[in-house]
C-alpha positions as CSV (number, residue, x, y, z in Angstrom):
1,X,67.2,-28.5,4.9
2,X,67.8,-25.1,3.0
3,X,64.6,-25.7,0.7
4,X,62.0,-26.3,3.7
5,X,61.4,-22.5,4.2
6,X,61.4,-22.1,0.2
7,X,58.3,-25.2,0.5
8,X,56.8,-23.2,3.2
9,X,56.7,-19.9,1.6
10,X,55.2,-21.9,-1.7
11,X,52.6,-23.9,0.4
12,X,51.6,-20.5,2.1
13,X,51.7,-18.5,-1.0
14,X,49.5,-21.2,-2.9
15,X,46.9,-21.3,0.1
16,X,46.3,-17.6,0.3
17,X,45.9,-17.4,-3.8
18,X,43.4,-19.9,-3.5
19,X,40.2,-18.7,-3.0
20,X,36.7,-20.1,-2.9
21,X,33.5,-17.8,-4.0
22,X,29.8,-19.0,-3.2
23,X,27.3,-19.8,-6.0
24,X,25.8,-16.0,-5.5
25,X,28.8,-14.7,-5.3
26,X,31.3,-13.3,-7.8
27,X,34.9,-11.8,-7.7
28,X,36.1,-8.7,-9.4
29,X,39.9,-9.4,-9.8
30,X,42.5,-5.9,-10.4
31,X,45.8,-7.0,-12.0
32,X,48.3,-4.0,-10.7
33,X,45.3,-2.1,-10.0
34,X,43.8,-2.6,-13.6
35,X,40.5,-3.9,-14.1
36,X,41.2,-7.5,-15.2
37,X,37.7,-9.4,-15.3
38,X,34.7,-11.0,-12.7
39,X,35.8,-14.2,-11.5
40,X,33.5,-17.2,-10.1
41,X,31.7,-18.9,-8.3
42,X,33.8,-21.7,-7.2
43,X,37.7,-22.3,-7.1
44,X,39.6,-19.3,-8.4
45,X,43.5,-18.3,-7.7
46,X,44.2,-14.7,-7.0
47,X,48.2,-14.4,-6.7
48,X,48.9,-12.4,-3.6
49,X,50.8,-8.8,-4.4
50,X,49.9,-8.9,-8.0
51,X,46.0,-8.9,-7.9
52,X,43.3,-8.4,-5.5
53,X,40.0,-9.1,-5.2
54,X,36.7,-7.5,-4.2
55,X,34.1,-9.8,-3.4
56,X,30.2,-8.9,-4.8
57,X,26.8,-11.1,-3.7
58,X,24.4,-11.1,-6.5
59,X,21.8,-12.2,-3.9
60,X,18.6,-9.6,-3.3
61,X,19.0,-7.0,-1.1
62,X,16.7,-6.2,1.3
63,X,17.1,-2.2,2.2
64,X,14.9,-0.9,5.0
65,X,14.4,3.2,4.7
66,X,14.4,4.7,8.2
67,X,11.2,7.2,8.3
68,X,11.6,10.3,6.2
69,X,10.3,14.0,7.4
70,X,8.0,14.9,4.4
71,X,6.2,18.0,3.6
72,X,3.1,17.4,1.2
73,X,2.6,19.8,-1.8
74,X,-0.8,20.7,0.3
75,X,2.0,21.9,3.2
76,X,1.4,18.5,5.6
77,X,4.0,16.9,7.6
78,X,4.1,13.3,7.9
79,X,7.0,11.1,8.4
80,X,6.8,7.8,5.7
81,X,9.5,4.9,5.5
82,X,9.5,2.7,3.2
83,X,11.8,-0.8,1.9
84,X,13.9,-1.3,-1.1
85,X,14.3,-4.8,-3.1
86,X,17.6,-4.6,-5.4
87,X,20.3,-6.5,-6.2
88,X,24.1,-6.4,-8.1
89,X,23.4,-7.4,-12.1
90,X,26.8,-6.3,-12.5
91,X,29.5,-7.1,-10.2
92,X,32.2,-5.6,-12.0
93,X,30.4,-1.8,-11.9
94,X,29.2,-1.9,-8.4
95,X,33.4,-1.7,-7.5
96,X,34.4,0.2,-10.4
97,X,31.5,2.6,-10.6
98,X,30.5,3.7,-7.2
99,X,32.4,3.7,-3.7
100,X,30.0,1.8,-1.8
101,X,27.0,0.7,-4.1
102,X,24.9,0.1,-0.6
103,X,25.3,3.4,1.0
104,X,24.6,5.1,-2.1
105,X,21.3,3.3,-2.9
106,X,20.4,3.8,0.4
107,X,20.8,7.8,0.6
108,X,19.2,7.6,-2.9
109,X,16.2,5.7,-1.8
110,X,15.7,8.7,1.0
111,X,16.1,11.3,-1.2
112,X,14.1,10.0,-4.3
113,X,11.3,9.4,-1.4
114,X,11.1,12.9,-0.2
115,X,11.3,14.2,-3.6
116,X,8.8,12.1,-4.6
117,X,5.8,12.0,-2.5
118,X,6.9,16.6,-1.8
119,X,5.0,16.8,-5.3
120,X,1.7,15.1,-3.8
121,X,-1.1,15.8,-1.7
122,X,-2.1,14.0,1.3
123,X,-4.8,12.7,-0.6
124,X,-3.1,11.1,-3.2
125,X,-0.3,10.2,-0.9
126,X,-2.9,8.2,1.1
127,X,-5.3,6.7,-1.7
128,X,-2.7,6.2,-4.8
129,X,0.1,3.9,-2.5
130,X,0.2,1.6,-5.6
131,X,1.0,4.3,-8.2
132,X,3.7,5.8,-5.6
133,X,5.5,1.8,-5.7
134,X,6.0,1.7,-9.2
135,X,7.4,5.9,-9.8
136,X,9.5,4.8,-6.8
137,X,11.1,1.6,-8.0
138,X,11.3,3.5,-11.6
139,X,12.8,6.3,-10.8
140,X,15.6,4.5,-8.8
141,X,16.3,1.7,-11.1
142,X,17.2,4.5,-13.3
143,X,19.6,6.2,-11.2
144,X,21.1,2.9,-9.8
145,X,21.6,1.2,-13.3
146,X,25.1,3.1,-14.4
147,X,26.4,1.0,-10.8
148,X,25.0,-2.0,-12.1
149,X,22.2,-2.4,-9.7
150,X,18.7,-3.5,-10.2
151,X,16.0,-1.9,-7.9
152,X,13.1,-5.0,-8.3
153,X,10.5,-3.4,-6.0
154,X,9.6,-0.2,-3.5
155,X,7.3,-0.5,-1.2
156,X,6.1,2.2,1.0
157,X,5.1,0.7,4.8
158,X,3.8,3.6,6.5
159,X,2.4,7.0,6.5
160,X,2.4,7.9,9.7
161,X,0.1,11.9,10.3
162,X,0.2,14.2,13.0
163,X,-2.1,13.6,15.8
164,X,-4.3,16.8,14.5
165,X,-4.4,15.2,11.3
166,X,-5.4,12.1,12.5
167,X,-7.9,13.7,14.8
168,X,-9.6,15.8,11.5
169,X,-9.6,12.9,9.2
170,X,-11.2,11.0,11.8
171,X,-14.1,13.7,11.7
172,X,-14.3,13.8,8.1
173,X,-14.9,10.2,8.0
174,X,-17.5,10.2,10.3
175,X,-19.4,13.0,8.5
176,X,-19.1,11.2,5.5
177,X,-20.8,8.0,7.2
178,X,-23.3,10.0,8.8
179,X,-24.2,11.8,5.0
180,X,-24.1,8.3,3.2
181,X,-26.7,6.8,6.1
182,X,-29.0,10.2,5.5
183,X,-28.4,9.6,1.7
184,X,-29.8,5.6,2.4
185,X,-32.8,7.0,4.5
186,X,-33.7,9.2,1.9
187,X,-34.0,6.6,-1.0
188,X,-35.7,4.3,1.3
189,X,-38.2,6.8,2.4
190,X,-38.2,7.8,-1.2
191,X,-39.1,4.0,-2.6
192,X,-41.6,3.8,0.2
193,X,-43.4,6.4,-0.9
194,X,-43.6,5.6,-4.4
195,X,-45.1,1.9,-3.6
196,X,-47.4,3.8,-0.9
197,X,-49.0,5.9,-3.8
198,X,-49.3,3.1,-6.3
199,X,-51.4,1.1,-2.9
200,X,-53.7,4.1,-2.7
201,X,-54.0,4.1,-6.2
202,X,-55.1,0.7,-6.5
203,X,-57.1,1.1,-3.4
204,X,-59.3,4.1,-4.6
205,X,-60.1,2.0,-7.7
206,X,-62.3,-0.6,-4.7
207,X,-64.0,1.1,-2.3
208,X,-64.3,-2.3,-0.4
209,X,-61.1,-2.7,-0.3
210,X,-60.4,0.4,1.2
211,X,-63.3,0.0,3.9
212,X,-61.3,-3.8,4.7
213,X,-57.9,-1.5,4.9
214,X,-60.2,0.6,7.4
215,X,-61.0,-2.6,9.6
216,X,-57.6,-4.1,9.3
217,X,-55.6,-0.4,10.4
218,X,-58.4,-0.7,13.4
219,X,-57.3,-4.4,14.2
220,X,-53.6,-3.6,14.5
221,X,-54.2,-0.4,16.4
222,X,-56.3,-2.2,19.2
223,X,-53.3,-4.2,20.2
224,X,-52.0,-1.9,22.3
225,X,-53.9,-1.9,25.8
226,X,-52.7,0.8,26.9
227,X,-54.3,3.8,25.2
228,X,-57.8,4.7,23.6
229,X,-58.1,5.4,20.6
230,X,-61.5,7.3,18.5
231,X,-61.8,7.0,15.0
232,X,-65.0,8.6,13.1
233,X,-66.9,5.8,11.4
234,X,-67.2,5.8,7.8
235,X,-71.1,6.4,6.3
236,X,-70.3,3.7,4.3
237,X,-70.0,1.5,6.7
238,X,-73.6,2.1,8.7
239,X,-75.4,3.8,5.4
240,X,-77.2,-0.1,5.1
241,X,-78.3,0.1,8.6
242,X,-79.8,3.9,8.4
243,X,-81.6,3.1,5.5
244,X,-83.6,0.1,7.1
245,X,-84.7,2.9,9.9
C-alpha cells in the first residue's frame, strides 16, 4: 500500500514530461535555464523542474499593419497599411534572441513603413507600389534575420489621401484626358488635311474631274429640303453652249 502514492507521483511525473509537438512545430528545451537544443516534431520528454520548454510554429505568419500616419517627402499626409508574410527559420533564436519575436516584427514593420515611404513623393508613392514591396520586405528581412525570422513578402494594401487630395488629383486627371482628346483631334485634323491636299492635287491635274466633284458636292448638298442654296456656275460648264449662240 505504501508504494501506490510513489506509482502515482511516477505515472504523473511521466505524463507531464511527455509532450507531443505538431509537424510545424518545434521545441526549444533550457536545461537549468541553459540553452540545451530544439526538440521535435513528434514525441519528446521534457522532465518537469529540470527543463522547460518554449514552443515555436515554423508555419507562415500572416501580420496585418494597422494604417500608418505618413508625411510624404513633398509634405503630404496620407495614412497607408500594409501586410507582412514571415515566418521562424530558427526556433531556437526567436526565444533566445528577442522577447517576443511577434511584437517586435510588428512595431518594426510600422516603423520601417513610415521610414520608408517619408523619403518619397506622392508620385512615386502612388505609381512605383512594386518597387516599395520589395525595399520593404528587404529592409525587414534584414533587421529580423539576427531573431531568426524570415520576412517572405510586404505588401502595401492601401494609400488612402485626403479628401483635397483626392479632389485635386481628380482635376488633374481630367485635364490630362481633356489635353490627350485635343492632342487626338489635332492629328486627325492634321492627317485629314494632308490626304485633302494630295485630292486637290490630283484633282487640279483633271479638270473633268474636278467639274464631276462640282456636280457630286451639288448632289449631296440638295438633300437637305430645307434650305436654298446658290452656287455660281462654272464657264466651263456652259462655255459649249455660248459658243453655239
Amino acid at each position: 500500500m505504501s508504494l501506490m502514492p510513489l506509482i502515482i507521483l511516477a505515472i504523473v511525473v511521466v505524463a507531464s514530461s511527455v509532450k507531443i509537438l505538431q509537424e510545424y512545430e518545434r521545441a526549444v528545451i533550457f536545461t537549468l535555464g541553459k540553452y540545451d537544443g530544439v526538440k521535435g516534431p513528434g514525441l519528446i520528454l521534457v522532465i518537469p523542474g529540470l527543463q522547460t520548454m518554449s514552443r515555436i510554429s515554423l508555419r507562415t505568419i500572416v501580420l496585418d499593419v494597422p494604417p500608418q500616419d505618413v508625411i510624404t517627402k513633398d509634405n503630404v499626409t496620407v495614412k497607408v497599411n500594409a501586410v507582412v508574410y514571415y515566418r521562424v527559420m530558427q526556433a531556437e533564436k526567436a526565444v533566445i534572441e528577442v522577447e517576443n519575436y511577434y511584437y517586435a516584427t510588428s512595431q518594426l514593420a510600422q516603423t520601417t513603413l513610415r521610414g520608408v515611404l517619408g523619403k518619397m513623393d506622392l508620385d512615386d508613392l502612388l505609381s512605383s507600389r512594386e518597387k516599395i514591396n520589395v525595399e520593404l520586405q528587404h529592409i525587414l528581412d534584414n533587421d529580423t534575420e539576427p531573431w531568426g525570422v524570415k520576412v517572405s513578402k510586404v505588401e502595401v494594401k492601401n494609400v488612402d489621401l485626403p479628401e483635397n487630395m483626392q479632389r485635386a488629383m481628380a482635376k488633374q486627371a481630367e485635364a490630362e484626358r481633356e489635353r490627350r482628346a485635343k492632342v487626338i483631334h489635332a492629328q486627325g485634323e492634321f492627317e485629314a488635311s494632308k490626304q485633302l491636299a494630295v485630292a486637290a492635287e490630283e484633282l487640279s491635274k483633271s479638270p473633268a474631274s474636278l467639274q464631276l466633284r462640282y456636280l457630286q458636292t451639288l448632289s449631296e448638298i440638295s438633300v437637305d429640303k430645307n434650305s436654298t442654296v446658290v452656287f455660281p456656275l462654272p464657264l466651263d460648264l456652259i462655255r459649249s453652249f455660248l459658243s453655239k449662240n
